[in-house]
Backbone bond lengths (Angstrom), bond angles and torsions (degrees), N, CA, C in turn:
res aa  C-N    CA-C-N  psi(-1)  N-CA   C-N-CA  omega(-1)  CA-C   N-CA-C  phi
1 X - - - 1.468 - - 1.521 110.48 -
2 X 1.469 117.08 -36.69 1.241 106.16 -179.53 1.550 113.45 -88.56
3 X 1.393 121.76 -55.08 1.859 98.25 162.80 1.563 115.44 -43.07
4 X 1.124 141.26 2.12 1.468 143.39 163.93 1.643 94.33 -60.32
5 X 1.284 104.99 -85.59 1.352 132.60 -165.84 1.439 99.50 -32.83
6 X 1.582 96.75 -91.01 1.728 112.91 163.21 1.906 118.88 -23.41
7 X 1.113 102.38 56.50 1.586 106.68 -171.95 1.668 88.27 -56.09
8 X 1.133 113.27 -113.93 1.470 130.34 170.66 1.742 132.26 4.29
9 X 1.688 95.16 -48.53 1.123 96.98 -177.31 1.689 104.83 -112.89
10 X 1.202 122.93 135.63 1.566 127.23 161.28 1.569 102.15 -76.05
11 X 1.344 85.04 165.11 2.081 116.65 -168.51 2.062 94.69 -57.87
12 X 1.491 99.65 -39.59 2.235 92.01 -174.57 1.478 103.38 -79.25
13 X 1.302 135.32 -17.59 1.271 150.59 150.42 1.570 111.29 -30.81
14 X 1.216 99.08 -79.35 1.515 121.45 155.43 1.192 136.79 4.05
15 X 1.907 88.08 -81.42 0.987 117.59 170.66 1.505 134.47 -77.57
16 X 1.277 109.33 -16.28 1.402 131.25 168.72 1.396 120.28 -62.55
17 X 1.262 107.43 -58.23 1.360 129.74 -178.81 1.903 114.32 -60.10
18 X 1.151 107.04 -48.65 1.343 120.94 161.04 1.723 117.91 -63.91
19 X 0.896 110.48 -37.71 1.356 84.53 178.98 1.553 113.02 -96.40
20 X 1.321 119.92 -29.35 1.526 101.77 175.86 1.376 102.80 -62.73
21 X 1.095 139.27 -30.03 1.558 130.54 -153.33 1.697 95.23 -81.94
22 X 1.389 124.55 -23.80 1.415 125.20 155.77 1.242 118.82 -66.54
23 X 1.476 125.92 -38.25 1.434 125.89 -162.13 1.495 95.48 -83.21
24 X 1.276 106.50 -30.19 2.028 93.31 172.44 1.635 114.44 -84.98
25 X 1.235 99.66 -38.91 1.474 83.31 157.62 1.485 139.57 -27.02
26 X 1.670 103.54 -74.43 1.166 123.02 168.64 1.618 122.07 -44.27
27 X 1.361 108.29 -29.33 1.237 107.84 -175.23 1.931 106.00 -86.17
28 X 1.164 115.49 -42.45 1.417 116.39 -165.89 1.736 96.20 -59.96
29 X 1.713 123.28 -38.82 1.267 142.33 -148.31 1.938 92.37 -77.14
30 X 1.581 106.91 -50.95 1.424 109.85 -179.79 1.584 124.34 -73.84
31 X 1.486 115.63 21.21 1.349 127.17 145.47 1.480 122.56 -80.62
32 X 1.543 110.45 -30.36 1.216 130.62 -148.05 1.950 79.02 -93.13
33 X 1.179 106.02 -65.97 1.415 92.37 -168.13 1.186 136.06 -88.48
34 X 1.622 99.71 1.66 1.612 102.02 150.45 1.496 126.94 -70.59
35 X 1.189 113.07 -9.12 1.679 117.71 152.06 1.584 125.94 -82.16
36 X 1.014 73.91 5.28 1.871 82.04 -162.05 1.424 148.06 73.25
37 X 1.767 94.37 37.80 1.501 97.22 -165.03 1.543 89.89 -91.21
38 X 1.585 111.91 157.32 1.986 109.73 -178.90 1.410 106.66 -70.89
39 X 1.824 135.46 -12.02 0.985 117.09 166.46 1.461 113.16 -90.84
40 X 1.444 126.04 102.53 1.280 142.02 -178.41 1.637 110.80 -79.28
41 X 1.442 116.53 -147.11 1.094 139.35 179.24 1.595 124.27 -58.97
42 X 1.502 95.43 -54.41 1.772 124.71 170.67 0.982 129.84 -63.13
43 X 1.666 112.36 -17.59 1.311 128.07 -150.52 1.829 99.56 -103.90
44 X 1.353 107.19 -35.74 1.455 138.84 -169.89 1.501 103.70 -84.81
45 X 1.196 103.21 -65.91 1.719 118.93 169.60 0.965 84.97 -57.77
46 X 1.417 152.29 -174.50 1.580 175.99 -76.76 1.672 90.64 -55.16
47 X 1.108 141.01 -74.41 1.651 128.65 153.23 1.922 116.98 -8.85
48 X 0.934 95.84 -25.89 1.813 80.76 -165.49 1.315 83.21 -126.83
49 X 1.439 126.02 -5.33 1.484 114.08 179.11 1.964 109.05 -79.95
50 X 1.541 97.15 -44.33 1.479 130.27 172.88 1.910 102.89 -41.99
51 X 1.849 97.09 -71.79 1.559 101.19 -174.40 1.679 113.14 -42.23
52 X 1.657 110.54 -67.66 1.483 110.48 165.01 1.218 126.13 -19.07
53 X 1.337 128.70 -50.47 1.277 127.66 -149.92 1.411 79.64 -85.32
54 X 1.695 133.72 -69.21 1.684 108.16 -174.18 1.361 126.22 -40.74
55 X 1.612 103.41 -24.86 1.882 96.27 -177.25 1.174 101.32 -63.48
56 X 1.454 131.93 -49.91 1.114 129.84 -172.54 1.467 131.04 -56.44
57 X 1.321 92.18 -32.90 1.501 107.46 176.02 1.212 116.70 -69.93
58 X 1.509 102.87 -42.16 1.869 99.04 -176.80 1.969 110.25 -83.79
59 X 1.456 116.55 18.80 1.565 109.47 -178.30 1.111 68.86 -124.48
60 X 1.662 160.09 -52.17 1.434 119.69 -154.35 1.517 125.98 -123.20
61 X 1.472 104.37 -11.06 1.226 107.65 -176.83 1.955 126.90 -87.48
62 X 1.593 96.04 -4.97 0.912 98.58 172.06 1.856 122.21 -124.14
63 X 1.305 95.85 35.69 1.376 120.37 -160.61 2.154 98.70 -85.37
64 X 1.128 107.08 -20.30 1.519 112.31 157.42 1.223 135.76 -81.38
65 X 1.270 103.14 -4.37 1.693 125.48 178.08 1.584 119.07 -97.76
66 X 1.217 102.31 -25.87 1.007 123.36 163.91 1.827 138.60 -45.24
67 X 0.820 125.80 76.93 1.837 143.27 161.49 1.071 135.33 -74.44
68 X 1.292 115.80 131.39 1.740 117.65 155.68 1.387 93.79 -57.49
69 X 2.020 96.40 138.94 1.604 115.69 -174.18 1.432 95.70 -70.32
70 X 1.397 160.18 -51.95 1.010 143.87 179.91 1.844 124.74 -49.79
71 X 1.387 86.16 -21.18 2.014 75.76 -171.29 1.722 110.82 -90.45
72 X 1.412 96.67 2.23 1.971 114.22 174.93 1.083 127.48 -152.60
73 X 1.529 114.64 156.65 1.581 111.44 -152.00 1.941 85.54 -104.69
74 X 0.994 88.46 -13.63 1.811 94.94 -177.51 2.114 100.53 -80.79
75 X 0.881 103.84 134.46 1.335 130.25 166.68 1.638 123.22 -99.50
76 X 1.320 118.03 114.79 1.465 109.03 166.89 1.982 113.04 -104.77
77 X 0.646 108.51 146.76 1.542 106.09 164.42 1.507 120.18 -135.88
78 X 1.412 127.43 90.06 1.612 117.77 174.30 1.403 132.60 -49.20
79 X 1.551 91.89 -25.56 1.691 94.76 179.74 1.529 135.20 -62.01
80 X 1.770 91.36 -19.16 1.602 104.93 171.36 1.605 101.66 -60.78
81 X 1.520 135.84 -44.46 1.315 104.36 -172.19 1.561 126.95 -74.52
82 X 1.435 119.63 -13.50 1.457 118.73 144.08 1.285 141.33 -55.60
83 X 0.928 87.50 -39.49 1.683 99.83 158.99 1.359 130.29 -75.06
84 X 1.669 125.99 -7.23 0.931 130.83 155.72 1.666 134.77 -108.17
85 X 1.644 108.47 21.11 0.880 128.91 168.81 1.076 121.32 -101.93
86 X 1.455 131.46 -21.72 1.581 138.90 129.16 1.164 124.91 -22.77
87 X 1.539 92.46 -66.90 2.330 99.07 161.52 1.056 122.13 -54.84
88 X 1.161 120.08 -21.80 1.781 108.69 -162.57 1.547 98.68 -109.64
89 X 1.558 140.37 -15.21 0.831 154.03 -126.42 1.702 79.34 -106.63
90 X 0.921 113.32 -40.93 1.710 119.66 -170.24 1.443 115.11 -70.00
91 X 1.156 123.08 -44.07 1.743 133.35 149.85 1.669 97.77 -20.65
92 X 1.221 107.61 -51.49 1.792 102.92 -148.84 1.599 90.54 -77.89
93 X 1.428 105.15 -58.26 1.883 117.48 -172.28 1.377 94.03 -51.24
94 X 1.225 148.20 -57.61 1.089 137.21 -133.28 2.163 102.80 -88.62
95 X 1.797 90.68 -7.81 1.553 86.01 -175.82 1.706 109.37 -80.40
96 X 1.285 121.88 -18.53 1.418 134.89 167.44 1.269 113.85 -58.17
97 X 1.512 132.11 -23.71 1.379 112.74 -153.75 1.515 89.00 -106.11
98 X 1.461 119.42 130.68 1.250 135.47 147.76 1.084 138.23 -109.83
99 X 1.549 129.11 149.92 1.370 124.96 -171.44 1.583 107.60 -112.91
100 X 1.075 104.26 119.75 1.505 109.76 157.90 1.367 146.33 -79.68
101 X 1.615 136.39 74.82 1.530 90.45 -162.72 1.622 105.22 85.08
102 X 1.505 116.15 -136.76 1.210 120.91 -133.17 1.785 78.70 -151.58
103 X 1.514 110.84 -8.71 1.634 109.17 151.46 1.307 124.37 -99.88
104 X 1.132 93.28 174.75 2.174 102.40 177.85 1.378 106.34 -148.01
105 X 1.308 114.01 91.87 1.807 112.78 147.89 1.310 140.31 -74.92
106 X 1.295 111.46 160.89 1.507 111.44 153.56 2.057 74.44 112.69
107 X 0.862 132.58 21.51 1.667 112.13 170.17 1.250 140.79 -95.10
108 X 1.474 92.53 -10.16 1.365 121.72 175.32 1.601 92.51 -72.89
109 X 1.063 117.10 -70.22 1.797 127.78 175.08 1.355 113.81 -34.63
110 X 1.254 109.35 -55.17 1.203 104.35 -172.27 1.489 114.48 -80.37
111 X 1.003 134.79 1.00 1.734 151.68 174.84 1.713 100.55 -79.66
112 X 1.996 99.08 -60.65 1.573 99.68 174.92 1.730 133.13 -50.02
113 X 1.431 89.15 -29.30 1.764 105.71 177.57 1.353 104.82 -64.15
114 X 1.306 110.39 -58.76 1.643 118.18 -166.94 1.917 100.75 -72.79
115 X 1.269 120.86 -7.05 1.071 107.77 167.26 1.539 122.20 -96.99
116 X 1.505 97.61 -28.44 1.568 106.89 167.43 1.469 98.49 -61.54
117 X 1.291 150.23 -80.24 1.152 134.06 -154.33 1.273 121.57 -61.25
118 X 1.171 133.06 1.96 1.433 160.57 157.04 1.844 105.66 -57.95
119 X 1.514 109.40 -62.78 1.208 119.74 178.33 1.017 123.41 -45.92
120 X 1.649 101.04 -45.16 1.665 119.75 -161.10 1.742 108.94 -79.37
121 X 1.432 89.86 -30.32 1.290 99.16 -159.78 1.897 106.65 -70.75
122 X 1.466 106.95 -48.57 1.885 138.72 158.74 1.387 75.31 -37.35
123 X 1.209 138.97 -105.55 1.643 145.70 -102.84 2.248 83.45 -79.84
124 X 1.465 120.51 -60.01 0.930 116.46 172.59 1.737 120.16 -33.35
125 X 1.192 115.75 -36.89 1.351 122.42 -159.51 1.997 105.91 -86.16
126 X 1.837 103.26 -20.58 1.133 125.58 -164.69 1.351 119.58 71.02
127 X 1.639 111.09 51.55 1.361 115.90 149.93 1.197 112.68 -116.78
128 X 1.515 98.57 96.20 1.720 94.88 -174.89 1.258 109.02 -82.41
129 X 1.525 142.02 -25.21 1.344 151.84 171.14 1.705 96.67 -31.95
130 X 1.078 109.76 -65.47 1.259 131.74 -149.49 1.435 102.88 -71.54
131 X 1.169 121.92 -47.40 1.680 142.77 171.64 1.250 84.65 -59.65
132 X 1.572 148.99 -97.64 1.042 143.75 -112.55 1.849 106.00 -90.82
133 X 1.194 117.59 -1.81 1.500 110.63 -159.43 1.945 74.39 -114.27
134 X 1.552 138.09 -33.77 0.908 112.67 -174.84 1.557 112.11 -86.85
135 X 1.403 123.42 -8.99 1.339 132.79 157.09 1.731 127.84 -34.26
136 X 1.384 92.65 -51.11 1.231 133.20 178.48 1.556 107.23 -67.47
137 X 1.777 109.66 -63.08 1.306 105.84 -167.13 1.500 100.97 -73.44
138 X 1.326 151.60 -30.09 1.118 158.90 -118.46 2.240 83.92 -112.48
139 X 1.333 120.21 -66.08 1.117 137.72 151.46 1.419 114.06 0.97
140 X 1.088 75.00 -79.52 2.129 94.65 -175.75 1.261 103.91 -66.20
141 X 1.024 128.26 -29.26 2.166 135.46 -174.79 1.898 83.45 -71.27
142 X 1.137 121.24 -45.01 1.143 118.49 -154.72 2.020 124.61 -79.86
143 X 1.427 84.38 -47.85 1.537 101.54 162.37 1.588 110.70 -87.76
144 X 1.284 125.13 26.24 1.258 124.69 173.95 1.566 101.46 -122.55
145 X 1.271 119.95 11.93 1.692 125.74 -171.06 1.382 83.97 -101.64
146 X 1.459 171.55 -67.49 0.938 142.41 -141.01 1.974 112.26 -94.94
147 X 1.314 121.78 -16.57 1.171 118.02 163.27 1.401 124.47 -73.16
148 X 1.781 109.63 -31.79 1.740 107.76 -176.56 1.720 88.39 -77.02
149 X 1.510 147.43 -9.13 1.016 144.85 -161.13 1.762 100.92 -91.34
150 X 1.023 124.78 -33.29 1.561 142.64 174.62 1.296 97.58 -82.85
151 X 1.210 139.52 -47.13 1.411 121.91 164.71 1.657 135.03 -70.38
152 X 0.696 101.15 3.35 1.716 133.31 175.59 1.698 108.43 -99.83
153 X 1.388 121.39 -28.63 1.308 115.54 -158.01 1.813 97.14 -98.48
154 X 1.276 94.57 -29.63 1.297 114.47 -172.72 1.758 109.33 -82.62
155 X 1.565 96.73 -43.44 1.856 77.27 162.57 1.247 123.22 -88.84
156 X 1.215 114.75 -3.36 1.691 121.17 166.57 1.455 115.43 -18.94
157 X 1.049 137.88 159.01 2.000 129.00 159.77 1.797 86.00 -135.05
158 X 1.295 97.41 172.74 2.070 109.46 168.90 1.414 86.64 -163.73
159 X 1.472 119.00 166.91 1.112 125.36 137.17 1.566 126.37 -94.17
160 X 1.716 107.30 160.15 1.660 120.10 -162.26 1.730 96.24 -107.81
161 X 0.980 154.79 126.16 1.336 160.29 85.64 1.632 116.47 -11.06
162 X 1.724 101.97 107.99 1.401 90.69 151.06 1.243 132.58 -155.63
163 X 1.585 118.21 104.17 1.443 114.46 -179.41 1.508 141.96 -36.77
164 X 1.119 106.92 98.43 2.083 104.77 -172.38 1.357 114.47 -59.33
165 X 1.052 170.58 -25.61 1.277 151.01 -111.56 1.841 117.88 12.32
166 X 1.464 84.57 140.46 1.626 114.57 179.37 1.421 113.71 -29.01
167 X 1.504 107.06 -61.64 1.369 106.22 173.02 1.543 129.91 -98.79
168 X 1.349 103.81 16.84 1.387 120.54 178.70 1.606 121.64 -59.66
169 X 1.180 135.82 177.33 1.597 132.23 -161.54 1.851 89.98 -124.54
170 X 1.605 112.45 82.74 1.876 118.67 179.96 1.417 112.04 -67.21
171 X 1.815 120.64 -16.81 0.897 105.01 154.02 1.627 139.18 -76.71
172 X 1.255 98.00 -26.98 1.841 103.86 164.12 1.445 123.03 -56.73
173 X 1.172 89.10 -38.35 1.686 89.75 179.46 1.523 123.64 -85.63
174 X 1.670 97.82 -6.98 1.572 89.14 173.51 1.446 106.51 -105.98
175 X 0.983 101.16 4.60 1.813 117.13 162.91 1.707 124.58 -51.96
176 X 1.875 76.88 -53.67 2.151 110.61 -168.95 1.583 91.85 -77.11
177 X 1.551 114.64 -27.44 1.536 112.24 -170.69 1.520 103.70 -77.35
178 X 1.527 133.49 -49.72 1.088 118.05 -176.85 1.570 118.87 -106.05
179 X 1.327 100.66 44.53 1.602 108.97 170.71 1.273 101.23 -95.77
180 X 1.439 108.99 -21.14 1.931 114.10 179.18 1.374 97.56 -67.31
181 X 1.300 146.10 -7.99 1.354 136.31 -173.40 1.638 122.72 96.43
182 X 1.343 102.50 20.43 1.633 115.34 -154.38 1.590 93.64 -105.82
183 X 1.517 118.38 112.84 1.378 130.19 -170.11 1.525 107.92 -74.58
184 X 1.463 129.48 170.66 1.866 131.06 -143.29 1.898 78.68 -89.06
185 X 1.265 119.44 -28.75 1.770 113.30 174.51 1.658 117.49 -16.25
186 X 1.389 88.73 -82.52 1.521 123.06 -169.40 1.204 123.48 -51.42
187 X 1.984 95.02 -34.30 1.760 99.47 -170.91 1.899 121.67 -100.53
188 X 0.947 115.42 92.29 1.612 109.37 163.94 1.038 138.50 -72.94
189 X 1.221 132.41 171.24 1.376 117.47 175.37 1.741 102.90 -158.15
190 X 1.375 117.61 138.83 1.479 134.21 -122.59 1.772 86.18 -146.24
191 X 1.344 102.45 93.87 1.983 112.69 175.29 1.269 116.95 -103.72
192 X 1.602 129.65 59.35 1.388 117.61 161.44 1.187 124.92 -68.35
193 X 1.670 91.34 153.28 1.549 95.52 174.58 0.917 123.28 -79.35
194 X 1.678 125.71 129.08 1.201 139.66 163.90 1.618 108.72 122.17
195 X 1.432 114.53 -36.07 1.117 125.34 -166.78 1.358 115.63 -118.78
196 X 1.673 128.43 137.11 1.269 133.74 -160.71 1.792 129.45 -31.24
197 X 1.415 123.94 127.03 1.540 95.84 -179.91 1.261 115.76 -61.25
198 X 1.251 94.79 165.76 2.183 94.86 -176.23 1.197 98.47 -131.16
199 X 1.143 132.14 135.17 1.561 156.58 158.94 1.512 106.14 -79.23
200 X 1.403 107.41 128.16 2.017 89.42 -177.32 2.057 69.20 -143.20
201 X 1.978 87.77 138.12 1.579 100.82 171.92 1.420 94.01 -124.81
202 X 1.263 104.68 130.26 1.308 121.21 -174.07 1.992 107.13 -100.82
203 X 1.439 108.21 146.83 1.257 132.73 131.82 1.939 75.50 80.40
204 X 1.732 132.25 61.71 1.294 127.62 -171.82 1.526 96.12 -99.14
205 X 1.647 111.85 159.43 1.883 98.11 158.22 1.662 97.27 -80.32
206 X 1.450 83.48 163.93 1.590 96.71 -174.17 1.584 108.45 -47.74
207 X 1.414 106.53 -75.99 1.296 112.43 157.09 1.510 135.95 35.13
208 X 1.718 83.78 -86.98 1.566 115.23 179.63 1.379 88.24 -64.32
209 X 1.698 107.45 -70.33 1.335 104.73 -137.81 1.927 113.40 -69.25
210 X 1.367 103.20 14.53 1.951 113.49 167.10 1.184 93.24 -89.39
211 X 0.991 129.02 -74.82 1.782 137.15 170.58 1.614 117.27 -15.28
212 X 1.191 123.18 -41.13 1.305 145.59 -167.32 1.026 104.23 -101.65
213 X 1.525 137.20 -26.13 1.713 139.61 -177.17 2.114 86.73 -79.70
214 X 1.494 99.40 -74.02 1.403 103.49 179.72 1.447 125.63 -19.15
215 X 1.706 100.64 -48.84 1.834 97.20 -170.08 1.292 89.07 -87.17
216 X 1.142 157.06 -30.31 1.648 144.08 -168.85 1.264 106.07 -66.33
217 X 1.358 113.84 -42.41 1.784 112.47 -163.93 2.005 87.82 -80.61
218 X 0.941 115.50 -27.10 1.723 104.51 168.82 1.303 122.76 -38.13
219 X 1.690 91.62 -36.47 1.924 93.64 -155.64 1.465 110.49 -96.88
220 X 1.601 118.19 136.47 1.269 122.03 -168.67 1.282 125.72 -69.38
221 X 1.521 103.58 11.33 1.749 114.24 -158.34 1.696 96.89 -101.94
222 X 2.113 94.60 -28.33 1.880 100.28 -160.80 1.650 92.00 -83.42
223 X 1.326 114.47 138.30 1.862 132.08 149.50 1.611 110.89 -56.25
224 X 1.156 108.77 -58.50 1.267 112.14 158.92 2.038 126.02 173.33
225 X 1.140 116.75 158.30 1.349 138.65 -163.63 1.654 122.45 -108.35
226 X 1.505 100.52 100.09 1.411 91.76 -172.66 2.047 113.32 -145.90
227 X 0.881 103.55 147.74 1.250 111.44 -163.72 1.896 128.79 -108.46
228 X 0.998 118.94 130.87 1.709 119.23 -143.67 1.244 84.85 -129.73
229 X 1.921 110.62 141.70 1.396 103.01 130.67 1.509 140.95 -37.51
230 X 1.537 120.50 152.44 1.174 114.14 168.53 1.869 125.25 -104.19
């Protein structure tokens, strides 16, 4: 009954189609959870295993239903169930994304889902071209999130705060401050009465400005050394 159905496609067909569209799954998913996001390997795989099986379904299983529009008043169309795996696909992505606060995770994930079912759905349909080059591109977006993230940290700037003490030596320390390379711009210095002088270095790379918290809290003169967004 089912090679009936399955006009077009044979049972290794089938089977072909289904499992790569899992094996990329699995693979795009085991980036995800080697960071530790909860949608892992399984999560991706069974997603692109799921999409496939409608591609498949809508090129062969309804291939007996099928008519010239004149010889029936009945209409089939398979493409609606691809097309509704796009829709529904968003239910799942949209359960990843959380907001924190004044953050929001899980979007990266939820982008990968909706691209895995994309894959699954191509590879089901037998465009593996198409599956496999966005496998790939989707991949590289993915293992490329923690290097553009190091380049970001590094052009980062903050400013450093640092209280001298009363009887401390403010010229030494604004000595230790611009031995880091930090031009007379950036650096102020803030003398109320009563209360500690403050050194404030403005607009540092991150970098420096950890480097620069470290040697201040060294010195027996600083109260203390601390460093803020700007």
């Amino acid at each position: 009954m089912i090679a009936a159905n399955l006009l077009d496609l044979s049972l290794g067909q089938v089977v072909l189609r289904l499992a790569v569209a899992t094996v990329l799954g699995a693979v795009i998913g085991f980036e995800r959870e080697f960071h530790g996001h909860e949608a892992g390997s399984r999560t991706h795989g069974l997603l692109a295993l799921g999409a496939a099986l409608f591609g498949v379904i809508s090129v062969g299983a309804f291939a007996g239903f099928l008519t010239v529009r004149a010889d029936s008043n009945v209409q089939t169309d398979p493409s609606r169930i691809a097309s509704y795996v796009v829709a529904g696909i968003g239910f799942l992505a949209g359960g990843t994304i959380i907001k924190e606060g004044h953050r929001i995770r899980g979007l990266t994930t939820a982008a990968s889902l909706w691209v895995t079912a994309a894959v699954g759905l191509g590879t089901g349909l037998g465009y593996f071209s198409a599956a496999l080059v966005a496998s790939g591109a989707a991949l590289l977006m993915l293992l490329l999130d923690r290097p553009l993230k190091l380049v970001r940290h590094r052009n980062a700037t903050c400013s450093v705060r640092v209280r001298v003490r009363n009887d401390g030596d403010l010229s030494a320390v604004l000595t230790a401050v611009h031995a880091f390379g930090l031009g007379d711009d950036g650096v102020a210095v803030r003398d109320d009465e009563g209360t500690p002088t403050t050194v404030v270095v403005q607009h540092v790379a991150l970098p420096a400005a950890q480097d620069l918290v470290v040697a201040m809290i060294a010195r027996a003169d600083v109260v203390e050394a601390f460093l803020y967004r700007d």
